[in-house]
PAKOL-101663 format. One record per atom (N, C-alpha, C): x negated, y, z. Coordinates in steps of 0.2 Angstrom, whole numbers, padded with zeros to 4 digits, always signed. Each point is the difference from the previous one (the first is absolute). Example, Ala and Ser with C-alpha at 12.3 -4.5 7.8 and 13.67 -1.06 7.14 Angstrom:
<domis>
-0066-0028+0039 +0004+0006+0000 -0004+0006+0000 +0002+0005-0004 -0004+0006+0001 +0004+0005+0003 
</domis>
This chain:
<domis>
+0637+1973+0146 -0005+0004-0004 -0005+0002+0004 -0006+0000-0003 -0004+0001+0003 -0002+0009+0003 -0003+0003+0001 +0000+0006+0005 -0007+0005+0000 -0002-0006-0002 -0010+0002-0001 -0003-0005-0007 -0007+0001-0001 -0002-0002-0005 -0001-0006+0000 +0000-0006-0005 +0001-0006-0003 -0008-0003+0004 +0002-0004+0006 -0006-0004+0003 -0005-0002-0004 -0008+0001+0000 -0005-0005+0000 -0001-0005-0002 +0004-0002+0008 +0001-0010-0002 +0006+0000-0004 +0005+0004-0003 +0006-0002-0005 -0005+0001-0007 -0005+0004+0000 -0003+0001-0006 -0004-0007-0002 -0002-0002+0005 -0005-0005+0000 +0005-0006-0002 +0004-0001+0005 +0005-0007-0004 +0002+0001-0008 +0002+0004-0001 +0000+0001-0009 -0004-0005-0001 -0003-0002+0003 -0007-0005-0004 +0001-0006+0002 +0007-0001+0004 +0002-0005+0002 +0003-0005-0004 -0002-0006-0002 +0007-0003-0005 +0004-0001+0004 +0008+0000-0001 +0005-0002+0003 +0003-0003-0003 +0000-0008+0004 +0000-0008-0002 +0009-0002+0000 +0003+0006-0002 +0006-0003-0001 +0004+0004-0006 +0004-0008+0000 +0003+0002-0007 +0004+0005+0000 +0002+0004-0007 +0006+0007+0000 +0005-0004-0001 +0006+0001+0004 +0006-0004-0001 +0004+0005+0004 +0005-0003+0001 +0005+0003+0005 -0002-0003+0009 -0003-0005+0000 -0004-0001+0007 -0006+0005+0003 +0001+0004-0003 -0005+0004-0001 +0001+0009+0002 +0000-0002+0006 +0003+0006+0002 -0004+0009+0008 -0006-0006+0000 -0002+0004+0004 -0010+0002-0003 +0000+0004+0000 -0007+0005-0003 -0006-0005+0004 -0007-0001-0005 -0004-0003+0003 -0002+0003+0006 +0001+0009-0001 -0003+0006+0005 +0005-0003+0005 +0007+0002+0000 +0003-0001+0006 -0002-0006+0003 +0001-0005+0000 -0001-0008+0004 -0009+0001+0003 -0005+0003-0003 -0007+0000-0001 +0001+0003+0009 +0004+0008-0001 -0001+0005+0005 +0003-0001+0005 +0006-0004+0000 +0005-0001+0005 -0004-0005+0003 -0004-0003-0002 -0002-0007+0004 -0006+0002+0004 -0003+0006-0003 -0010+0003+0004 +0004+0006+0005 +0005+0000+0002 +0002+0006+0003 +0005-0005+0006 +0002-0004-0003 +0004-0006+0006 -0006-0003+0003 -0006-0001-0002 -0004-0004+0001 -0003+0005+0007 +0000+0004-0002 -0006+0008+0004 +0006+0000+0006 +0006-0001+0000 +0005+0003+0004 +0001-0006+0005 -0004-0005-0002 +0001-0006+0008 +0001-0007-0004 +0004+0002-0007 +0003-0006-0001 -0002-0007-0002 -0002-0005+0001 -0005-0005+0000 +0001-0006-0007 +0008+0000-0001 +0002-0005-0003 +0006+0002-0007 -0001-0004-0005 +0006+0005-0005 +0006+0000+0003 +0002-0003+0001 +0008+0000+0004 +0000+0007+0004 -0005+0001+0005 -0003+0007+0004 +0002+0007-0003 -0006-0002-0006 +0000+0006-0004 +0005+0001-0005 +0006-0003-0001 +0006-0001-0005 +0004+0005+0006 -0001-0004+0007 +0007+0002+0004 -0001+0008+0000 -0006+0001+0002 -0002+0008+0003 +0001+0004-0009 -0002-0002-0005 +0001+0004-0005 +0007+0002-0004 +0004-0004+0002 +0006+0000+0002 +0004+0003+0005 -0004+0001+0006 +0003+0006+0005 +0000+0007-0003 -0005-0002-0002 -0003+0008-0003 +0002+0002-0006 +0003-0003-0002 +0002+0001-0009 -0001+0009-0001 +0005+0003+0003 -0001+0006+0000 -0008+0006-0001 -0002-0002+0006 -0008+0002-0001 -0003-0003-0006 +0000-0005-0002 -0003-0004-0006 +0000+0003-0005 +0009+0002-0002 +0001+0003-0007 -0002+0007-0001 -0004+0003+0005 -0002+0006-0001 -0005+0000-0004 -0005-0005-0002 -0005-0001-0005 +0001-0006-0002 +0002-0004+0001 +0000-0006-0005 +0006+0001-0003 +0001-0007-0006 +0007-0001-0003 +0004-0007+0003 +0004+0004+0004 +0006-0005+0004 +0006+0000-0002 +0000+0002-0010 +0007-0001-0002 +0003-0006+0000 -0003-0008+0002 +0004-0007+0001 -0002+0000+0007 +0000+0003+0004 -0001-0001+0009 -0006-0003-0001 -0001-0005+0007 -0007+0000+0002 -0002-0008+0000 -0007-0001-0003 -0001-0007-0002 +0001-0004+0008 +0004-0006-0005 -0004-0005+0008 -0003-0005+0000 +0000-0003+0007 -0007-0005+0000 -0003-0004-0007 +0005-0003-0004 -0001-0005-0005 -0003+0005-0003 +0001+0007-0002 -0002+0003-0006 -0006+0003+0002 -0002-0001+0005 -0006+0002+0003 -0004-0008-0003 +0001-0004+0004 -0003-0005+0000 -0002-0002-0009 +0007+0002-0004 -0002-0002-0007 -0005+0002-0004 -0001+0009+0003 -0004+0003-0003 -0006+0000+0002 -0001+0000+0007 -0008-0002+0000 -0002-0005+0000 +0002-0007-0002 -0001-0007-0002 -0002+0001-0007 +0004+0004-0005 -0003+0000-0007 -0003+0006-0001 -0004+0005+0002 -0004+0005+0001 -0007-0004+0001 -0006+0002-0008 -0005-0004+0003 -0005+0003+0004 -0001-0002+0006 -0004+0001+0005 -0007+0004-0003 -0002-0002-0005 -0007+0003-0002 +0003+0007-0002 +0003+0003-0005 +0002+0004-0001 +0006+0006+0005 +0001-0002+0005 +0001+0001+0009 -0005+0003+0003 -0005-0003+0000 -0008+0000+0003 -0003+0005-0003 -0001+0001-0007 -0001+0005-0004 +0002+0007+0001 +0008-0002+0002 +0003+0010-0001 -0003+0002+0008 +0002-0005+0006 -0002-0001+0006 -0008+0004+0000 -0004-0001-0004 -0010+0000+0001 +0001+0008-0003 +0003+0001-0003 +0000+0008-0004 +0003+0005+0002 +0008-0003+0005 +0000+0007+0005 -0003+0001+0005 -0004-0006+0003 -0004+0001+0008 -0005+0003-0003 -0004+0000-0006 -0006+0004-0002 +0004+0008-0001 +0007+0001+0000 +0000+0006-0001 +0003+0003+0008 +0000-0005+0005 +0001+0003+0005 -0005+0001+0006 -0005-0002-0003 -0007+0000+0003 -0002+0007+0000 -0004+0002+0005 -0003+0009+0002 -0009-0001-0002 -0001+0005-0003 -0007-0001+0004 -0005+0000+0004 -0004-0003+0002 -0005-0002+0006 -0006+0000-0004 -0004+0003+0007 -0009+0000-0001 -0001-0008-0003 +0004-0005+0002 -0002-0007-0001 +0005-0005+0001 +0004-0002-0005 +0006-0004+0004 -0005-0010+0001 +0003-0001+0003 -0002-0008+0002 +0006-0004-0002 -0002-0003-0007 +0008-0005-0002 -0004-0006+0004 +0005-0004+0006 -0001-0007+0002 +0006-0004-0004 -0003-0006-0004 +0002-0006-0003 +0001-0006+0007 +0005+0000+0000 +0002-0008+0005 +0006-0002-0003 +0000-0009+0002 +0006+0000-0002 +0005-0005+0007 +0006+0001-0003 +0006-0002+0005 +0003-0005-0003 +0002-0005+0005 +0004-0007-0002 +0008+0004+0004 +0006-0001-0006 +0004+0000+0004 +0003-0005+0001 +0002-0001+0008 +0001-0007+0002 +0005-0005-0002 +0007+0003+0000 +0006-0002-0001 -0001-0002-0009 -0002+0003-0004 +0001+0001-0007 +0000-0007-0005 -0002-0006+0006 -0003-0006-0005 +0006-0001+0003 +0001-0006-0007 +0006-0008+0004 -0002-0005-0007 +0000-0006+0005 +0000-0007-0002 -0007+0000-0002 -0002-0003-0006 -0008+0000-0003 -0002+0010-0005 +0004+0004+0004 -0001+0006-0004 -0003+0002+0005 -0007+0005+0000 -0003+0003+0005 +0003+0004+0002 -0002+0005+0005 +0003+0005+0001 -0005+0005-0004 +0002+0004+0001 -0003+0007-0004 -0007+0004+0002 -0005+0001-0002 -0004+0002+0002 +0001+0006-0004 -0004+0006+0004 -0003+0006-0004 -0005+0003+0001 -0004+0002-0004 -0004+0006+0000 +0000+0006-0001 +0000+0003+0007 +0001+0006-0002 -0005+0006-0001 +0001+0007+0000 -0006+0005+0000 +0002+0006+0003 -0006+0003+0007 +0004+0003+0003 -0004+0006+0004 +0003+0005-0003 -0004+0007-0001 +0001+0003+0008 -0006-0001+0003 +0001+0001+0006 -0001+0006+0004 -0001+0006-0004 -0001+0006+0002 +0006+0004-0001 +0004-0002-0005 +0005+0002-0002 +0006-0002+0003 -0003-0008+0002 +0007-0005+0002 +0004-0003-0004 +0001-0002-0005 +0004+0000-0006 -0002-0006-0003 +0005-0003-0002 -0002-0006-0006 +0001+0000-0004 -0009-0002-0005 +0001+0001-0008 +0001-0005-0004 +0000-0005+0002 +0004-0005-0006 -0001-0008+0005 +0003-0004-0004 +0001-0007+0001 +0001-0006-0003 -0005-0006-0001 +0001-0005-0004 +0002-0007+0004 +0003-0005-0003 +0002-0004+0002 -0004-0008-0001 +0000-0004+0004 -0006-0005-0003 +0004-0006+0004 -0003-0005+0000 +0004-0007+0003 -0003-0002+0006 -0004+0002+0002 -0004-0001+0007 -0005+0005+0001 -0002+0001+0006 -0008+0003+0002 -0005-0003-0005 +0000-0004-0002 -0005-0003-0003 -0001+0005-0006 +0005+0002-0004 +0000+0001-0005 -0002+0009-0002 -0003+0003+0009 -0001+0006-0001 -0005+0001-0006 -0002-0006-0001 -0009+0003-0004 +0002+0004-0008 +0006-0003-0001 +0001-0001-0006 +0007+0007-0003 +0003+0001+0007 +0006+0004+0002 -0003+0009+0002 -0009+0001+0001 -0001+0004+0002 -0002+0005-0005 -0003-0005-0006 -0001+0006-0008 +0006+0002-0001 +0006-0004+0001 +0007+0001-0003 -0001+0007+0002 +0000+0002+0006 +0003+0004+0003 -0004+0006+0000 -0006-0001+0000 -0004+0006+0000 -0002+0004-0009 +0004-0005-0004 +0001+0005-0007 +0005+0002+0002 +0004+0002+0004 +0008+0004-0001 -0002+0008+0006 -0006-0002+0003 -0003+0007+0005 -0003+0004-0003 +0000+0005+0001 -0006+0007+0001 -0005-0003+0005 -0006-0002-0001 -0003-0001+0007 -0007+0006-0001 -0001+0005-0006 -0005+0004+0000 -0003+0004+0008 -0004+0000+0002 -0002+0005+0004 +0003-0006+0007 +0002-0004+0001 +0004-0004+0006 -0004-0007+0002 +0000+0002+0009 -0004-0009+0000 +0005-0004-0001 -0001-0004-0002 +0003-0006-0001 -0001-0005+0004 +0004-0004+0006 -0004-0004+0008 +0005-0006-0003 -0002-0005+0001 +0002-0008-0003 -0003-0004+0005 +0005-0006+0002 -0004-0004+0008 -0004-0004-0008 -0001-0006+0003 -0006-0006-0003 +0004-0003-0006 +0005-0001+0000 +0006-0003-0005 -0003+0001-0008 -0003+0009+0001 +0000+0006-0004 -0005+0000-0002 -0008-0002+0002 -0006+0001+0001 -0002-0002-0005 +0002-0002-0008 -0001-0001-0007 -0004+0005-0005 -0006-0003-0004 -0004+0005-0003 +0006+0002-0003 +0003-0003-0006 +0007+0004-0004 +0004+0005+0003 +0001-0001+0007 +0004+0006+0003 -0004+0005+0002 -0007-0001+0002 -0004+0005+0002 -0002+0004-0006 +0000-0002-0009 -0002+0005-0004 +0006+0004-0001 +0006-0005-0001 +0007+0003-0001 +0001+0009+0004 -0002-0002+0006 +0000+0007+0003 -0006+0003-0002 -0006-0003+0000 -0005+0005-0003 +0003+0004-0007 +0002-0004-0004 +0001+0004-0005 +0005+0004-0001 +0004-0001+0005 +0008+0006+0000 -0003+0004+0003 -0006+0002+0002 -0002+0008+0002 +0000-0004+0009 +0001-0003+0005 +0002-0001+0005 -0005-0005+0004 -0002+0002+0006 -0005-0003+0005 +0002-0008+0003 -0002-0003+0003 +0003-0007+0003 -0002-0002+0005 +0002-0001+0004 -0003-0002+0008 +0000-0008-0001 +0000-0006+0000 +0003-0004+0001 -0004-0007+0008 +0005-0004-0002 +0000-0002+0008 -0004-0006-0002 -0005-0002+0004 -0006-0007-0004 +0004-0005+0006 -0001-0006-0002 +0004-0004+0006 -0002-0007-0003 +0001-0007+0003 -0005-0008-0003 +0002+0001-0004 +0006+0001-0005 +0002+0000-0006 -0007+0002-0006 -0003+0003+0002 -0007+0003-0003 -0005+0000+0007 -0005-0009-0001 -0002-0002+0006 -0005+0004-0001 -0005-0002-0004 -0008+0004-0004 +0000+0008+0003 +0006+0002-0005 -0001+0009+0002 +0001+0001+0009 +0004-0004+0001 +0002+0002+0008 -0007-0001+0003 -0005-0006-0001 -0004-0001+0006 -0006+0003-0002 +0000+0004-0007 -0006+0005-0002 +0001+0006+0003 +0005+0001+0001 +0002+0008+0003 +0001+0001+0009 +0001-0008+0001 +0000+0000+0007 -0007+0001+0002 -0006-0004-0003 -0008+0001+0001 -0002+0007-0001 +0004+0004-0006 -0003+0004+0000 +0001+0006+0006 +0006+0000+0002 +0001+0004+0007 -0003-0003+0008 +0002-0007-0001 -0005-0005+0004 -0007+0006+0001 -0005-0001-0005 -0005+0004+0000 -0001+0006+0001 +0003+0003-0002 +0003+0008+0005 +0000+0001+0005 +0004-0005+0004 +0001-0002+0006 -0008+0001+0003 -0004-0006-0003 -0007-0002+0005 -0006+0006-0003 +0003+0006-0004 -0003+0005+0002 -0003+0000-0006 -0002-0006-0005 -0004-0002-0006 +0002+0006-0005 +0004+0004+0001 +0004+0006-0008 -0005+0007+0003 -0001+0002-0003 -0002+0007+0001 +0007+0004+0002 +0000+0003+0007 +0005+0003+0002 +0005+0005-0007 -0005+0004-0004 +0004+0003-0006 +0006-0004-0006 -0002-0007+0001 +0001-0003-0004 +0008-0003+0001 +0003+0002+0006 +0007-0002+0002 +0002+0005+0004 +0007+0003+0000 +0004+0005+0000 +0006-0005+0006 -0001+0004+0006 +0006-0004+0004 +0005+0008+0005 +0007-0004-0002 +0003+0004+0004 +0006-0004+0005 +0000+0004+0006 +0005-0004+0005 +0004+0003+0001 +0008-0002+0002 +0005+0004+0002 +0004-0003+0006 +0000+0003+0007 +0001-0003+0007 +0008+0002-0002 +0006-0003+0002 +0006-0001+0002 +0002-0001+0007 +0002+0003+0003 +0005+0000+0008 +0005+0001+0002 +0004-0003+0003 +0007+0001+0002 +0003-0006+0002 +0006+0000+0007 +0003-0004+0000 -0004-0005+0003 -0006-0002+0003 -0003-0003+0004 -0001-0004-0005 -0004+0003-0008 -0002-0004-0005 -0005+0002-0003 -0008-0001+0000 -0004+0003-0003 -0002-0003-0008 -0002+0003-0005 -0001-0004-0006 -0007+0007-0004 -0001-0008-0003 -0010+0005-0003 +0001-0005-0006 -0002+0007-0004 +0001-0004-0009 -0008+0003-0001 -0004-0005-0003 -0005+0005-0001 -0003-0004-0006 +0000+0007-0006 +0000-0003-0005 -0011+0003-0003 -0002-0007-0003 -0006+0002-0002 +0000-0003-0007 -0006+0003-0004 +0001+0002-0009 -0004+0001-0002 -0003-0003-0006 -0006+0002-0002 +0000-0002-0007 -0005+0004-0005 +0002+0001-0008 -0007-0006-0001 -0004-0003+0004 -0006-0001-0002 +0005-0009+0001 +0000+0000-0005 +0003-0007-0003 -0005-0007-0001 -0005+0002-0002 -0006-0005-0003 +0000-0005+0004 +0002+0000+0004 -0003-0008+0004 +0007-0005-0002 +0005+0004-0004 +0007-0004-0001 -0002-0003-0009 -0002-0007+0002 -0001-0003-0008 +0006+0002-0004 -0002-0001-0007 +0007+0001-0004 +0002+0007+0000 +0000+0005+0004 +0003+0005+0001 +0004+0004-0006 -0005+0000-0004 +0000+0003-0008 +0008-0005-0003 +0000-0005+0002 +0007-0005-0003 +0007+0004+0004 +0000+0003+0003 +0005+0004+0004 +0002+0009-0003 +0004-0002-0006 +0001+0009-0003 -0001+0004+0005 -0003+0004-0001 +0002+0009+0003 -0004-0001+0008 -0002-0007+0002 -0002+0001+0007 -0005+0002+0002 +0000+0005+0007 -0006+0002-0001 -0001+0002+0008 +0004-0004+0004 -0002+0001+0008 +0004-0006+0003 -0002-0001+0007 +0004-0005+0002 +0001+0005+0008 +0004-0004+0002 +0001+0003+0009 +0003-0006+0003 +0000+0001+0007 +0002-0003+0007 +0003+0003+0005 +0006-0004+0000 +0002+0001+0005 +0003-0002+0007 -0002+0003+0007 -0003-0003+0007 +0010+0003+0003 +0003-0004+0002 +0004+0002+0004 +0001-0003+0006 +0003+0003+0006 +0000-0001+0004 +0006+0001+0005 +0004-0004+0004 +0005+0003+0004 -0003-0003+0009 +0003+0005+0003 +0000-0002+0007 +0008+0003+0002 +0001-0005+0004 +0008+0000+0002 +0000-0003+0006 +0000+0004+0005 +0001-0002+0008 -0007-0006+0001 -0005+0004-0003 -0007-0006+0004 -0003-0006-0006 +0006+0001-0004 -0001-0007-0006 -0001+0003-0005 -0005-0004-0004 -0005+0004-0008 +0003-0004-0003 +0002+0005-0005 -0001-0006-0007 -0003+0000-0005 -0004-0001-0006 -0004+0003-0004 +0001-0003-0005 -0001+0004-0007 +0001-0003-0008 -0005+0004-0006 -0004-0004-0002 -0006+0003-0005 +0003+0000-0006 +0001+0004-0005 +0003-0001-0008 -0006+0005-0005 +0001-0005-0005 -0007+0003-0005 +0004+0003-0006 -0004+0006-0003 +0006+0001-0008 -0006+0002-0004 +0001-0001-0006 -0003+0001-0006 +0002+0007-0005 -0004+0003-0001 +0004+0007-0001 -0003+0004-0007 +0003+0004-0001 -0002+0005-0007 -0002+0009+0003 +0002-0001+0006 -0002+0005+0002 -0008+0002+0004 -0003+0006-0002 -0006+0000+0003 +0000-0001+0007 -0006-0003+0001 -0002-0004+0007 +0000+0007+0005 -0001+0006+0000 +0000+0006+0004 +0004+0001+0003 +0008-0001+0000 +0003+0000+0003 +0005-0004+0004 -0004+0000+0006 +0005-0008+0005 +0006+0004+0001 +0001+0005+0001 +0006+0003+0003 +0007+0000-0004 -0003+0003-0005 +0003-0003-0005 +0005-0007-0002 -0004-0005+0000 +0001-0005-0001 +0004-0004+0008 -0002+0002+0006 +0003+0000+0003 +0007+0000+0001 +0000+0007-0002 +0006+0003+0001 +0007-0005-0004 -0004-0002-0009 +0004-0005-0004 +0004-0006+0002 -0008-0004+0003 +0002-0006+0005 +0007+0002+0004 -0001+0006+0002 +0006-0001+0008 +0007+0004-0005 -0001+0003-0004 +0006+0003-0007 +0003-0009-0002 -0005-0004-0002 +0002-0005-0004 +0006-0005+0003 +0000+0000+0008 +0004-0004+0004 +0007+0005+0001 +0001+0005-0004 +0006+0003+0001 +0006-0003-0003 -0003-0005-0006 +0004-0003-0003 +0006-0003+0004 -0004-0004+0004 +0003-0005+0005 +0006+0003+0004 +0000+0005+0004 +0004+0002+0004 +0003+0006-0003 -0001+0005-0004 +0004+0004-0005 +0005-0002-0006 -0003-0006-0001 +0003-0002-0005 +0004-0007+0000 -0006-0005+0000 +0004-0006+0001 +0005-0002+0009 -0004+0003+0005 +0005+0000+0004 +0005+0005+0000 +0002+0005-0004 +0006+0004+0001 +0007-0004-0007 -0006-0003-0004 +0004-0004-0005 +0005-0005+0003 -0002-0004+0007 +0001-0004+0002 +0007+0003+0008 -0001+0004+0001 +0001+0003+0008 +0004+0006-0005 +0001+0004-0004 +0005+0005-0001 +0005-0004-0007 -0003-0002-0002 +0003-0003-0010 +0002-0008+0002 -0003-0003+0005 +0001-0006+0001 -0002-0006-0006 -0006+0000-0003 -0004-0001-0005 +0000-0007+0001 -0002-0005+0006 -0002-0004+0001 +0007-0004+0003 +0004+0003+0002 +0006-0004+0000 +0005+0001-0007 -0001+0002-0004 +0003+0002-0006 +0003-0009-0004 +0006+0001-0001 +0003-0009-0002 +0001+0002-0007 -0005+0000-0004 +0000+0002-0006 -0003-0003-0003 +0001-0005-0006 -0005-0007-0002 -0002+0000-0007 +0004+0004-0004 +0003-0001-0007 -0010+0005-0002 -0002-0004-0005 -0007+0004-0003 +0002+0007+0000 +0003+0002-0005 +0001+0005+0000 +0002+0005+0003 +0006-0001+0005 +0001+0003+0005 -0003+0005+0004 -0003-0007+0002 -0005+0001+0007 -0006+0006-0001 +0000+0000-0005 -0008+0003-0003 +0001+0006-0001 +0009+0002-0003 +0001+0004-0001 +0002+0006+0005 +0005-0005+0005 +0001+0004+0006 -0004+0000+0006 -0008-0001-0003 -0007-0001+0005 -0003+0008-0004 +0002+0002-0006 -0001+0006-0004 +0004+0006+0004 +0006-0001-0001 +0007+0005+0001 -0005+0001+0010 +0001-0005+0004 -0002+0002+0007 -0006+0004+0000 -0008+0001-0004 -0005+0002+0000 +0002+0009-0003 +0004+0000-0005 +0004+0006-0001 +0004+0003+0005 +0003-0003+0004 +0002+0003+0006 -0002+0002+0007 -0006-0004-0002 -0003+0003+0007 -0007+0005-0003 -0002+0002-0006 -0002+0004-0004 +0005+0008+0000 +0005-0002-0002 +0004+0005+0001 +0004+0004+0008 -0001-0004+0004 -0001+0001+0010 -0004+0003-0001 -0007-0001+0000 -0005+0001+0001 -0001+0007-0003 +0002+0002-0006 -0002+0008-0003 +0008+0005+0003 +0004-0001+0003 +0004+0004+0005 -0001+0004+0002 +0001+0006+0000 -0004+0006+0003 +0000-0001+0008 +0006-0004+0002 +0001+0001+0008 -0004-0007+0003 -0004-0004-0005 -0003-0007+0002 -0003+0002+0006 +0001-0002+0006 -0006+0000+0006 -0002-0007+0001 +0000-0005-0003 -0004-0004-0001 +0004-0008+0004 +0005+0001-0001 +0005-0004+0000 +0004-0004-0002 -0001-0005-0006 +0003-0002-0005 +0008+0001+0002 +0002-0005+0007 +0006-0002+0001 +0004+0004+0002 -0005+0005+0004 +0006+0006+0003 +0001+0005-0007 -0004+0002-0007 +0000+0002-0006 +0007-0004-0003 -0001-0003-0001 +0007-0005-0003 +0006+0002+0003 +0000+0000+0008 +0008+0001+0004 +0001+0006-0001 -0004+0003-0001 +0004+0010-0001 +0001-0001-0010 -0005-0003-0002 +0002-0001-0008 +0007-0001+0001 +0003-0006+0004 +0005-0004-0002 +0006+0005+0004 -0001+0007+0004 +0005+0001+0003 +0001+0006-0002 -0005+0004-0002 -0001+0007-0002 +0000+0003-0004 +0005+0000-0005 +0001+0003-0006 -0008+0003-0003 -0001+0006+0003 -0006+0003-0003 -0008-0004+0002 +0000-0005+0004 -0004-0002+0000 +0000-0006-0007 +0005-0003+0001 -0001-0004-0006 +0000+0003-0009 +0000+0006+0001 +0001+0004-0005 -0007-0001-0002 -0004+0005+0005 -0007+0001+0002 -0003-0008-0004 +0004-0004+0003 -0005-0008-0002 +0002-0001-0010 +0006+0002+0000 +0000-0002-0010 -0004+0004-0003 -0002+0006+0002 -0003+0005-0003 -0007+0000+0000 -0002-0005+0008 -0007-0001+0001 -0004-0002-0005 +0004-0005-0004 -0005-0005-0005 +0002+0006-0008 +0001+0006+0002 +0000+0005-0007 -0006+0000-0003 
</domis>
């Protein structure tokens, strides 16, 4: 029996269908299988088999809040039920607790990327792409769509940005993103957009390049561009982001075809590492006012958290990219359940900022793992 009040996420699954029939095979709660599985997941465990053994060690702890009147499910009945659980409505309960686990910030920065997980395909089936969205001031993932390739981000990123809050929030999207459709889409949810201009949009890319080109050769009236730098050092490794921005648009033909746009910027990076430079110029198109590069700055280097907060911890603590899971529904589903539990690591009172070493006190310490079911309250 439970000990404290009826969970969040158990509220939110009420809205879950459960794809199985009432029979006498029918013996374990859609809640129990759901929680045992984002709690074995959080707790190290990588594989259903994993998560069946360890929730089975623990049967005792479990029955504290769950219902373990037929003992504890195993791998099969894990594997059945998130095979016929449909992923879009997974996704859904998923978008609506991260919106309620979110705090708020002067400005959160959601970054849109998306991740190939590698093992996922077999034979002529791809492997699984995702899109995800990733609330980087918070730390936290707020939802997830699934799509058949990289290619198909165009089309997978309105999916996903109807299921957000993106009011008051920049929005950073690489080139993939850079569509008028997505640029209104955030305009009109109340929400700013950075986005990344690249050959993919050759015209705009080499109007914007001219246009700071001439900045450059002194042609701009000094007020008419807003530049900020930020020097980095350590470790025998120097780096310079220097971000420049200007709302004075008119030299970009078309402009007016680009909803809500109303500034573009540039940005100059630079590393030296032991005597060796290496350098990288990137352009973005944006709804934010032209007055502030720091700002803007600041998104750009918010946007690349994705990478290493998220998809590399997916990979190196969850084991995302090695994951031998191939069934459509599966895969998608338990690429859901994993996003959940590194969402619910993450909001731990005692998180210092490390997924893996969060998970082994989850897995070993009664009240730390307690601290983790009650996180996602």
């Amino acid at each position: 029996m439970r000990t404290r009040k009826a969970f969040v996420l158990s509220e939110l699954f009420e809205n879950l269908e459960d794809p199985r029939a009432r029979g006498r095979n029918f013996r374990y709660p859609l809640e129990t299988v759901l929680f045992t599985a984002i709690v074995g997941l959080a707790c190290g465990q990588k594989t259903f088999t994993a998560i069946a053994d360890f929730v089975s060690d623990q049967e005792g702890w479990f029955a504290r809040f769950l219902d373990m009147e037929n003992g504890t499910p195993s791998e099969d009945t894990y594997r059945r039920v998130f095979e016929a659980i449909k992923p879009e409505q997974l996704g859904r309960v998923f978008s609506k607790w991260a919106a309620l686990l979110t705090e708020s910030v002067e400005q959160e920065v959601i970054a849109i990327d998306g991740k190939t997980v590698r093992n996922s395909g077999h034979g002529t089936e791809r492997a699984l792409h995702l899109v995800s969205a990733w609330a980087s001031e918070n730390g936290l993932v707020l939802g997830q769509v699934a799509t058949d390739d990289k290619s198909n981000e165009i089309t997978a990123i309105p999916k996903l940005l109807e299921t957000l809050d993106v009011r008051d929030a920049i929005v950073t999207i690489d080139a993939m993103g850079c569509q008028k459709k997505i640029a209104e889409e955030i305009g009109n949810k109340g929400g700013h957009y950075l986005l990344a201009v690249k050959e993919n949009q050759p015209t705009l890319l080499a109007q914007i390049r001219d246009l700071f080109d001439e900045f450059d050769a002194d042609e701009l009236s000094d007020d008419s561009m807003q530049v900020h730098e930020d020097v980095d050092k350590g470790h025998g490794r120097i780096e310079t982001r220097r971000c420049s921005t200007t709302g004075d648009i008119s030299d970009v033909r078309r402009a007016d075809a680009w909803p809500h746009l109303t500034s573009v910027c540039r940005i100059q990076s630079s590393r030296c590492i032991k005597d060796v430079t290496s350098s990288e110029t990137r352009y973005y198109i944006s709804s934010l006012p032209g007055d502030d590069a720091e700002k803007m700055l600041h998104a750009t280097r918010a946007h690349w958290g994705v990478e290493n907060k998220l998809h590399w911890c997916l990979d190196v603590t969850f084991g995302e990219d090695k994951a031998n899971i191939r069934l459509n529904n599966l895969r998608e589903n338990f690429a859901v359940l994993r996003r959940v539990a590194l969402n619910a690591l993450r909001k731990l009172p005692a998180f210092k900022g490390n997924l893996a070493q969060a998970g082994r006190r989850a897995a070993f310490n009664l009240s730390v793992r307690e601290s983790l079911l009650f996180s996602i309250l």
